[in-house]
N, C-alpha and C positions, 0 to 999 in steps of 0.2 A: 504493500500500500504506500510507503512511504518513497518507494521509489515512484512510482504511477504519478504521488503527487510531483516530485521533482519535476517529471519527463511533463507533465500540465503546463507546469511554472515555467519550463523553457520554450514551450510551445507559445505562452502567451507571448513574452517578451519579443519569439519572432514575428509574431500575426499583427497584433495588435498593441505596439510598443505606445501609443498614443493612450493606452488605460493602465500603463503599470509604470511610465517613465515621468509625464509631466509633471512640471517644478510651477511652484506658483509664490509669487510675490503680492503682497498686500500695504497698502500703506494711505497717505490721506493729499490728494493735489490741492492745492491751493492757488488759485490769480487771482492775484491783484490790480486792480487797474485805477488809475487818477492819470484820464485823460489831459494830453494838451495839446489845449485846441487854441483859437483865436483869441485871444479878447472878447471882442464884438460877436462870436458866435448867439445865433437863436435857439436853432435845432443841431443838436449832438446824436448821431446816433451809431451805435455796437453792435456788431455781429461775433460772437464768439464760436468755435467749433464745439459743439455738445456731444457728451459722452455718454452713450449706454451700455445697460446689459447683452449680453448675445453669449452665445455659446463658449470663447475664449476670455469673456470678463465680465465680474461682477462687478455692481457699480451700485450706490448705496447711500444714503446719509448726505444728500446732494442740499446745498444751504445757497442762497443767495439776498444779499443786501446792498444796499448802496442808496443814494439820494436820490436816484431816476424816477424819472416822471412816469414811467412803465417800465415793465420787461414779460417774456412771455417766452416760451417754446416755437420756433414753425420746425416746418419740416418743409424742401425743396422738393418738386415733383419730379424732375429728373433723372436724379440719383439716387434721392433717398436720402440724401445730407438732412443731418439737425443742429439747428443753430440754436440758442442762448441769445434775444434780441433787447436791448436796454433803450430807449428813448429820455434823451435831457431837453428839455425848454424851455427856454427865455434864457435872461443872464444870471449865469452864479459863477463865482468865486472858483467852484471845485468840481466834479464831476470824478464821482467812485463808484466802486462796486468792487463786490466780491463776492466771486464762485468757487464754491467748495465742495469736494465730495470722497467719499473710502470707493475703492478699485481693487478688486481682487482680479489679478491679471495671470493666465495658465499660458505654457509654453506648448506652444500647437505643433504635433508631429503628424505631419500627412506622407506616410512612407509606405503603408500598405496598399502599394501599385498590383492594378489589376493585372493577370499576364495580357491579357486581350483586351482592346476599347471596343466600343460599342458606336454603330453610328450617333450621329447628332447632325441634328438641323443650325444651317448655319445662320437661317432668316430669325429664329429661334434667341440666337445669340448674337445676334448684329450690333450691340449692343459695346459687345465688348471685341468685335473684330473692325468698328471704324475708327477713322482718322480724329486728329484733334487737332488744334489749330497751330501747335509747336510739334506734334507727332503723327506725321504724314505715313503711310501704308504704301506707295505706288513711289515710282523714278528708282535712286542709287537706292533708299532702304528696303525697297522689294526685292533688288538688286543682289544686295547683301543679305537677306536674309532669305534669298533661293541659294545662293552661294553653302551660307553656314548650315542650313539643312539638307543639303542633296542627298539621297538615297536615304533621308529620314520617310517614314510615315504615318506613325504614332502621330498623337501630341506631346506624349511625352516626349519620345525621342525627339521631336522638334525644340521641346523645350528647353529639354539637357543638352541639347549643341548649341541654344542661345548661349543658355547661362555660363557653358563652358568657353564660350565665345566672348564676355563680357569681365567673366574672371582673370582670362590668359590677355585681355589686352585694352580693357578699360582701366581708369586710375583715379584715386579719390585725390582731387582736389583741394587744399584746406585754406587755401586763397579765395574760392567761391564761397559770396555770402549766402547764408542760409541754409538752404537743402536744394539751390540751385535752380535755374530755371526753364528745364526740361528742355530747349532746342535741339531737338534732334539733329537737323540736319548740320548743325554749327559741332555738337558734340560728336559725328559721327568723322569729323575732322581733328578734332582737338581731342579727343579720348578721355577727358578729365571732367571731371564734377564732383557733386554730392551726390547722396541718395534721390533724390527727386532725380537729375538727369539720367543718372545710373539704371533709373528704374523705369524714368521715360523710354530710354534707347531698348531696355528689354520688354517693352510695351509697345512699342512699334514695330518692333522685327518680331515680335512673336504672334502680332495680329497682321502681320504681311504676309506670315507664313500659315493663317489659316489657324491658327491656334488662340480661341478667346481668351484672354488677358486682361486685368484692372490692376492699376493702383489700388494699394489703402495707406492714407496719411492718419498719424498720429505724434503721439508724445511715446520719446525714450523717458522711464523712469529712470530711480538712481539708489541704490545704498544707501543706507542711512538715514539719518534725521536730519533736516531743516539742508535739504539739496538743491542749491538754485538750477532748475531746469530750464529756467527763460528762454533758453536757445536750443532744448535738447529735442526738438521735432526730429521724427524721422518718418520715413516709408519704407514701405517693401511691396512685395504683387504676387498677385496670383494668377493663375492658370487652368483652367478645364481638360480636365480628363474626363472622356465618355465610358459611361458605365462604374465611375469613382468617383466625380466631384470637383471639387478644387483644391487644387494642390500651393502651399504657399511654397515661397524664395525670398529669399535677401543675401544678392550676391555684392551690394553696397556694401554689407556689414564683412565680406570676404576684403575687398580690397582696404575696406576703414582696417581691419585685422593688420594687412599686410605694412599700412604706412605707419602704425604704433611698431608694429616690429623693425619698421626700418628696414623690410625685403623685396626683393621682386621675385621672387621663388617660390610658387603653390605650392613647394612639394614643405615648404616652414609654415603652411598654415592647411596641409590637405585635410586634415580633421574637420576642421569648418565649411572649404571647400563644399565636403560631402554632409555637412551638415545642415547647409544652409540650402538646401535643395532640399525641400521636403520638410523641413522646422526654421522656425522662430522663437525665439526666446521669450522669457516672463515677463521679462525688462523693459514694457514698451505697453502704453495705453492706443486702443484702434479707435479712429474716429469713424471717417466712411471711405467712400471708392468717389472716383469720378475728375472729368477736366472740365473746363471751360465754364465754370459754375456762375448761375444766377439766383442770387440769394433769396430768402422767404424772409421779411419784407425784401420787395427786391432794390438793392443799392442804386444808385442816381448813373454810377462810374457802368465800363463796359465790364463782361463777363469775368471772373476770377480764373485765372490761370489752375490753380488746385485753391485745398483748402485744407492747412493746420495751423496757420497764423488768424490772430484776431482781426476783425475789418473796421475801419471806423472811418466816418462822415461828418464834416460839416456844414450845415448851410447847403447841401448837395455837392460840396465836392469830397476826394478822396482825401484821408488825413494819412494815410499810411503813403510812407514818401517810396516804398515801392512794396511789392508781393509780401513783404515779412512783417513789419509795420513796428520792428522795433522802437522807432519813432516816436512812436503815441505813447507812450507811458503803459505798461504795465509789467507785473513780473509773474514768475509760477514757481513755485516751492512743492516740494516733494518730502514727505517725512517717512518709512518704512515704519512698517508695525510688527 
């Protein structure tokens, strides 16, 4: 008997490593914000990325205050984005708030690969095989990514030639602000970014090659208690597998690996290589998917490139002096529990 249960226990580990291996991290985010705006401003208003429950995270004890004239939940039609919406009017002095909430955040392992896909409709998922207004499908990235898949036919295997395509010759950047801003065709020359480009270029070569792909932008968490996370946005994407689901990646976080080690040599970081293909870490809060967004209320300014940075408005114009909006005044704290 006691052998039967072993040979169970190893069996699980191989099958279904996503119910006996996931790590979860718990702790409480905090933003703060004391916008600045104009002087002479009337109308202020805030768009925040909003966090829920799903599958890979609890989310719980969610508090907001500040002196605003409103604030409310929408939700985008779109995408499916939810935003956190605050309204200031007339003149004051100051303009605060504060969003706070507990995140129980699990490390997602999507490794149990069918041996066989299943068809799938591609009208279906068109969704997640078009273009976007920085990440074109058709010219050099069709180009390149018939090249990096040849004698692929899976999605998979289409996707494991992206990725190992973007590992062996893409490079994180620490001179681009932010998390970057996705030009595909600009980065398909210069090889360098953040994670948003990173993940733009394996978003456009992997829905060039017929393979449904999305972004999802969130917050990296942190260790510890009282973690200024201000700047710690990240992404990563996912992929469809027919007859399996969606598969995540973050080959951003393979080359971020390789510039803290200071190598250019996959074989000093293959662990994660093969890790990051199929898992995600706990370390990281998910907001939603999607490009070129138009917000619920919808903002004065043209469509948003992505969305993990806060938005803000005065008087109808943009106060974020660009995509990130450092600018505006606020911060985000991380405490682990």
């Amino acid at each position: 008997m006691k052998k039967t249960i072993i040979a169970l226990s190893m069996l699980l580990l191989l099958v279904i490593p996503s119910l006996v291996s996931a790590k979860e991290l718990s702790g409480t985010v905090t933003m703060q914000f004391d916008l600045k705006v104009p002087v002479d401003a009337k109308q202020v208003r805030l768009w925040i990325p909003y966090a829920l429950s799903d599958k890979n995270q609890l989310v719980k004890n969610i508090k907001v205050a500040g002196n605003f004239a409103s604030s409310a939940v929408y939700r985008e039609g779109e995408n499916g984005n939810v935003f956190l919406y605050a309204e200031w009017n007339g003149s004051l002095k100051a303009r605060n708030m504060t969003y706070s909430f507990d995140v129980t955040r699990k490390e997602l392992i999507t490794k149990d690969f069918p041996r066989n896909e299943l068809p799938f409709s591609r009208e279906e998922f068109s969704e997640y095989l078009r273009a976007t207004t920085y990440g074109p499908t058709t010219g050099k990235v069709k180009q390149l990514a018939d090249r990096i898949t040849k004698g692929k036919t899976s999605n998979l295997e289409k996707a494991k030639a992206i990725y190992d395509w973007i590992v062996s010759n893409m490079r994180r950047d620490p001179n681009v602000k932010g998390c970057g801003f996705g030009k595909v065709d600009q980065l398909l020359i210069d090889l360098g970014g953040k994670c948003g480009d990173i993940h733009s270029v394996f978003t456009a070569l992997a829905r060039s090659a017929g393979v449904p792909t999305r972004d999802l932008w969130g917050l990296r968490l942190a260790r510890g208690k009282d973690q200024d996370i201000t700047k710690f946005q990240h992404c990563w994407v996912e992929f469809y597998v027919p007859g399996y689901g969606w598969v995540v990646a973050d080959p951003a976080d393979v080359r971020r690996a390789m510039l803290i080690k200071n190598t250019n040599a996959l074989e000093d970081v293959k662990d994660l290589v093969q890790y990051y293909f199929g898992s995600v870490d706990e370390i990281r809060l998910g907001y939603y998917t999607g490009k070129d967004i138009t917000l619920n209320p919808q903002q004065s300014g043209k469509p948003i490139n992505y969305i993990m940075y806060p938005y803000a408005e005065a008087d109808g114009k943009q106060l974020n002096e660009d995509l990130y909006g450092f600018n505006i005044g606020y911060k985000i704290m991380f405490s682990e529990k």
